[in-house]
C-alpha positions in Angstrom: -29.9 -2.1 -26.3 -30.3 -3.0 -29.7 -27.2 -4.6 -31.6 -27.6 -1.7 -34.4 -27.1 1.4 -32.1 -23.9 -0.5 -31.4 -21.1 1.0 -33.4 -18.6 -1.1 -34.9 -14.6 0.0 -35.2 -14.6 0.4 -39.1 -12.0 -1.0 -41.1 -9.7 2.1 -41.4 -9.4 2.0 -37.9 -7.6 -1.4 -38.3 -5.3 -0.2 -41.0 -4.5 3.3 -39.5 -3.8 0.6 -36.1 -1.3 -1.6 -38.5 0.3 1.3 -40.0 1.4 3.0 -36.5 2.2 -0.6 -35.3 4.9 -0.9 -38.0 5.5 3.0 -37.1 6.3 1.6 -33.1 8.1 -1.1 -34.9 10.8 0.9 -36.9 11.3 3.6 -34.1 12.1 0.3 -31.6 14.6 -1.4 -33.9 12.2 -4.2 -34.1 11.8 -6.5 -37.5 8.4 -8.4 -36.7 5.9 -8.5 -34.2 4.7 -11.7 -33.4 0.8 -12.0 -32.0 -0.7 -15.2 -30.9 -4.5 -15.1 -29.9 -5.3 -12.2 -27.4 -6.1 -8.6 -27.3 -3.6 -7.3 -29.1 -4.5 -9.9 -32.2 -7.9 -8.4 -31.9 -7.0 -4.3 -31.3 -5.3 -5.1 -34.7 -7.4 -6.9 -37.1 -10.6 -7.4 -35.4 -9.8 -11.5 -35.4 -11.0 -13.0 -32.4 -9.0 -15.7 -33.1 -9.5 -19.3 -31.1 -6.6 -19.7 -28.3 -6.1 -24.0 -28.8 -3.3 -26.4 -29.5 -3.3 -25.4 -33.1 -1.2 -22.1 -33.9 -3.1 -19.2 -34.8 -0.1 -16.2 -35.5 0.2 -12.7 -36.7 3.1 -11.6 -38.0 3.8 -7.9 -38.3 6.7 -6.6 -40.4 8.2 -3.4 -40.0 7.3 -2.4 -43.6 5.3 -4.2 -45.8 2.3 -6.4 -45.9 1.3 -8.3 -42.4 0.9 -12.1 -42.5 -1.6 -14.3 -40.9 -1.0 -18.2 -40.0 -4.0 -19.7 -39.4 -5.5 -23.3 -39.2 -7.4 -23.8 -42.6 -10.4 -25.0 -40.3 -10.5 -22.1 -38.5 -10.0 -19.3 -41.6 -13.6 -18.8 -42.0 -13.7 -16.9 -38.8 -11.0 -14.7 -39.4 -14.3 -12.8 -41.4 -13.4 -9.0 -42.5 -9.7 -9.2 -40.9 -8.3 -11.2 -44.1 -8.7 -7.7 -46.4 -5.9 -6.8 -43.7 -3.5 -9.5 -44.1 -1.9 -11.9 -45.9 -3.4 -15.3 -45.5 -1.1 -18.2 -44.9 -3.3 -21.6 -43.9 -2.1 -24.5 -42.8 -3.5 -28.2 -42.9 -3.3 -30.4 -39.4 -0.8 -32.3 -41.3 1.4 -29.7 -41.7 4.0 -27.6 -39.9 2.4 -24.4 -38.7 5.7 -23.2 -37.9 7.3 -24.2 -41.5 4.2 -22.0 -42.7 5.9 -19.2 -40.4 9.6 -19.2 -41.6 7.7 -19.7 -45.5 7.3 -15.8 -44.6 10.1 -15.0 -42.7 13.3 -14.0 -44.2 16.8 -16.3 -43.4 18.2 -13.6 -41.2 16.4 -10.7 -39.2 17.3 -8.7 -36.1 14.9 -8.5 -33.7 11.4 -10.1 -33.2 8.7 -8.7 -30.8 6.9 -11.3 -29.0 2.9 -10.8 -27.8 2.3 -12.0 -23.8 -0.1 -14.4 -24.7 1.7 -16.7 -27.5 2.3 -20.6 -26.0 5.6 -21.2 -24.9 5.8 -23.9 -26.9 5.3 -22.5 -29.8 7.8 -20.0 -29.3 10.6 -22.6 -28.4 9.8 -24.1 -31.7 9.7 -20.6 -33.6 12.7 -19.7 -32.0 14.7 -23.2 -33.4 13.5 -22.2 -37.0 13.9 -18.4 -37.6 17.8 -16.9 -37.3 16.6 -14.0 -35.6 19.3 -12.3 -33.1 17.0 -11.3 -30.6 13.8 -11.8 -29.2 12.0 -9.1 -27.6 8.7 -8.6 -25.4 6.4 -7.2 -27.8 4.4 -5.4 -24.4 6.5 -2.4 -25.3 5.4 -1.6 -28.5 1.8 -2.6 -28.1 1.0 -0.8 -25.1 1.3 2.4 -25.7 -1.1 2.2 -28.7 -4.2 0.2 -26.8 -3.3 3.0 -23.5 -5.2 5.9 -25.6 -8.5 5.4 -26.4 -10.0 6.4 -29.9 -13.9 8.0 -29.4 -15.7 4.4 -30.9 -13.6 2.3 -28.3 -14.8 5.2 -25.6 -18.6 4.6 -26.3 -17.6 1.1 -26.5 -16.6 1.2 -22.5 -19.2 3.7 -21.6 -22.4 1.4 -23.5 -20.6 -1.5 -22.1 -20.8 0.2 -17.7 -24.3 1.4 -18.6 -25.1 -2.2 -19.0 -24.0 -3.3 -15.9 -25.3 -0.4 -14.2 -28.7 -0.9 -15.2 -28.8 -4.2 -14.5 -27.4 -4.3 -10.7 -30.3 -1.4 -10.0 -32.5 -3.9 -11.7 -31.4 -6.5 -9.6 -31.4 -4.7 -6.5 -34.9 -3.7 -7.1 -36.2 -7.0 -7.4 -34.2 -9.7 -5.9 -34.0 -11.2 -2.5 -30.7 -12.1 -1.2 -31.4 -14.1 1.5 -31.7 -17.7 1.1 -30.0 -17.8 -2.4 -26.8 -19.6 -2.8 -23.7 -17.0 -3.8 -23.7 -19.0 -7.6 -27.7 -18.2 -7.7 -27.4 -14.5 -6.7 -24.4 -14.5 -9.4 -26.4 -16.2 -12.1 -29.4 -14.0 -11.8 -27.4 -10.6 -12.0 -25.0 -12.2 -15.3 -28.7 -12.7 -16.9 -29.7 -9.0 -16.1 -26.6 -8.0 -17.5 -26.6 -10.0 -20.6 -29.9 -9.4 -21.5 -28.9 -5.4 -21.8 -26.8 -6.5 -24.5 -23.6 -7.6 -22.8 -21.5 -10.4 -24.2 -20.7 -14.0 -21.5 -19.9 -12.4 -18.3 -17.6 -13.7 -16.0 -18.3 -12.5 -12.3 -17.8 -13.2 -8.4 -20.1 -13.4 -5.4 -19.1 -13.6 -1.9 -20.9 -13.5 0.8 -20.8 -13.3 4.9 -16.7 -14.5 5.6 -16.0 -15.2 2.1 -16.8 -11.3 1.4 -13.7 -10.3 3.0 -11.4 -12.4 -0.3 -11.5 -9.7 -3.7 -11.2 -13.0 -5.9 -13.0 -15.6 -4.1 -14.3 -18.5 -5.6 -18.3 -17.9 -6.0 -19.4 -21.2 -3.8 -22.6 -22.5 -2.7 -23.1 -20.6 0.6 -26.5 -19.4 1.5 -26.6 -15.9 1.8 -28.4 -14.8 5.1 -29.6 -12.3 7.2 -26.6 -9.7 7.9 -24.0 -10.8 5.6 -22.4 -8.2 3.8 -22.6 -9.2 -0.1 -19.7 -8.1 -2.8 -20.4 -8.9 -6.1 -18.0 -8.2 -9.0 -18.6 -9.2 -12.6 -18.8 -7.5 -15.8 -18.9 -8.8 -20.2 -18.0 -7.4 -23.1 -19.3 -4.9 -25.8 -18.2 -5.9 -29.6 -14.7 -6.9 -27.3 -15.3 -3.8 -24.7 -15.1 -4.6 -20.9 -16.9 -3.4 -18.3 -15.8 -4.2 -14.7 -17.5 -3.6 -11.5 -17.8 -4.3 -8.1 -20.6 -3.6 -5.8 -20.9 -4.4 -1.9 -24.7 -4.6 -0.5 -25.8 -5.5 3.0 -28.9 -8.0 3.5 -30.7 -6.8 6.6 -29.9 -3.5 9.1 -26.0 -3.1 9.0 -24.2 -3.0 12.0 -22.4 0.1 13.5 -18.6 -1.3 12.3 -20.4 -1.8 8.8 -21.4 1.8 8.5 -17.9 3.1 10.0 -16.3 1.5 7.3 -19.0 1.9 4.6 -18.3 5.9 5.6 -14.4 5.6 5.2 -14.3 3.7 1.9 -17.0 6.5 0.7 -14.6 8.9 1.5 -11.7 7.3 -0.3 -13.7 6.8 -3.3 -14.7 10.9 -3.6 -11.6 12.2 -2.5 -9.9 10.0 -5.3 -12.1 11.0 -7.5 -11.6 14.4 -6.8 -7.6 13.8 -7.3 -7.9 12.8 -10.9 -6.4 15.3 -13.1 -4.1 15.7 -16.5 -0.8 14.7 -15.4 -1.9 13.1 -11.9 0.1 9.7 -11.7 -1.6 6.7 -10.9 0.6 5.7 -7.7 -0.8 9.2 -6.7 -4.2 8.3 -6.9 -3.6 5.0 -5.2 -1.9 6.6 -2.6 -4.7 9.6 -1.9 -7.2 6.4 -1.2 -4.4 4.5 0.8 -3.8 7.7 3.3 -7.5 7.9 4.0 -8.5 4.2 4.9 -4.6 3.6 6.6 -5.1 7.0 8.9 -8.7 5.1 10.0 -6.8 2.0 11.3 -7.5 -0.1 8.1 -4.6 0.0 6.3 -3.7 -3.7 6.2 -7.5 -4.5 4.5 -6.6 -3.0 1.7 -5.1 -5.8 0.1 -5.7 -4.5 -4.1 -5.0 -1.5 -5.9 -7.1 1.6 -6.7 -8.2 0.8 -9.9 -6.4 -1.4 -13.4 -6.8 -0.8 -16.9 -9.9 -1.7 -19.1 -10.4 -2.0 -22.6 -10.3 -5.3 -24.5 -9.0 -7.3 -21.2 -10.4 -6.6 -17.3 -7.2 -6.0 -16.5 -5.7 -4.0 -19.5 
């Protein structure tokens, strides 16, 4: 797919996000929200910013302008996202953290804190701001990235296609047998990329090893009769896709079709069950009844299904 039929999240997106951040912010009593590199950096500002020893931090207030530390090497990729925020570099010399509580009033309440920020760096943020609490930021962030806008759902739906097309692509002109698991997995991430995908992370297990979700793709030659599970997926301008697909190499055996039959079911019956309102651990448990009431119950190791957005597992 061509990068220009791509759409991009425009830049009021990222200041109507900011502004019902701060919203989140005042009805939870919180004073800052503190956002090391990760998803929620990047739902907010578009900043991919670089996760390393050097403190890369956005700082939130509850009203007025945000703030943006950042290593002076590394501000020419925070690109379109510094219309958004204050800057606030730093030089390797200097004390990213002094740069912090430079912004920072002497006293605040409460300070919301992103999942992802080093540990470190919020021992030493913690010894320099007089705040009198500190407060998981997941909370506040959540329930914003939960809802999807329409861009961020074309995003997700460009982003399967890809990985769609490529597996029947792959399916359609591979042989299994006699690859190793990493070059069955290499071929299929070059199928998907090549739609336009971003790096792609992925899985292939094979034969014995099919039977772990997150096995460790290895060197084992496929072969005739092994039943193949491949699970990968990349991102769209940020957007994941995530998918797993089980194949068979040769004629499958009677057990193989039994519980190819079963985990068809589940999958239509859930399907089926998805409704406005329906909980999740409702869904879960409509797929759960099904493959337990066949006698495989204690295979089902996972849940139904995760989040996806800017992370797999969102």
């Amino acid at each position: 797919m061509a990068t220009d039929t791509i759409p991009t999240i425009p830049r009021s997106t990222y200041e109507d996000r900011l502004h019902r951040v701060q919203q989140a912010l005042a009805a939870q009593d919180v004073d800052w929200l503190f956002l090391g590199p990760s998803a929620d950096l990047f739902y907010l500002t578009g900043f991919d910013a670089h996760v390393s020893e050097r403190l890369n931090l956005l700082m939130v207030p509850r009203s007025g302008d945000p703030s943006l530390v950042v290593p002076r090497l590394e501000a020419p990729n925070v690109g379109d996202a510094a219309d958004l925020v204050r800057m606030v570099t730093w030089e390797d010399h200097e004390s990213p953290i002094a740069s912090v509580a430079s912004v920072v009033p002497d006293a605040v309440g409460a300070i919301g804190v992103g999942d992802h920020l080093y540990s470190a760096f919020l021992l030493r943020l913690q010894t320099a701001l007089s705040a009198d609490t500190w407060v998981e930021a997941g909370p506040i962030m959540r329930p914003l990235r939960m809802i999807k806008d329409p861009i961020e759902i074309e995003l997700l739906e460009i982003a399967g296609s890809h990985v769609d097309k490529a597996f029947e692509q792959f399916i359609a002109t591979e042989t299994l047998a006699g690859k190793t698991e990493r070059q069955a997995l290499d071929r299929l991430i070059e199928l998907t990329m090549a739609q336009g995908t971003g790096p792609c992370w992925g899985i292939c297990a094979s034969g014995p090893n099919s039977a772990a979700p997150h096995y460790s793709t290895g060197q084992r030659v496929i072969q005739e009769g092994d039943s193949v599970v491949f699970d990968w997926g990349g991102p769209v301008r940020g957007y994941f896709s995530d998918i797993t697909r089980t194949v068979h190499v040769g004629e499958p055996s009677d057990e193989y079709r039994k519980v190819y039959d079963i985990v068809r079911e589940a999958n239509q019956k859930t399907l089926e069950a998805v409704k406005p309102g329906v909980e999740c651990q409702q869904l879960d448990r409509v797929a759960r009844k099904i493959i337990s009431d066949a006698g495989y119950g204690e295979a089902f190791l996972h849940r139904v299904g995760h989040g996806l957005g800017l992370e797999v597992h969102e």
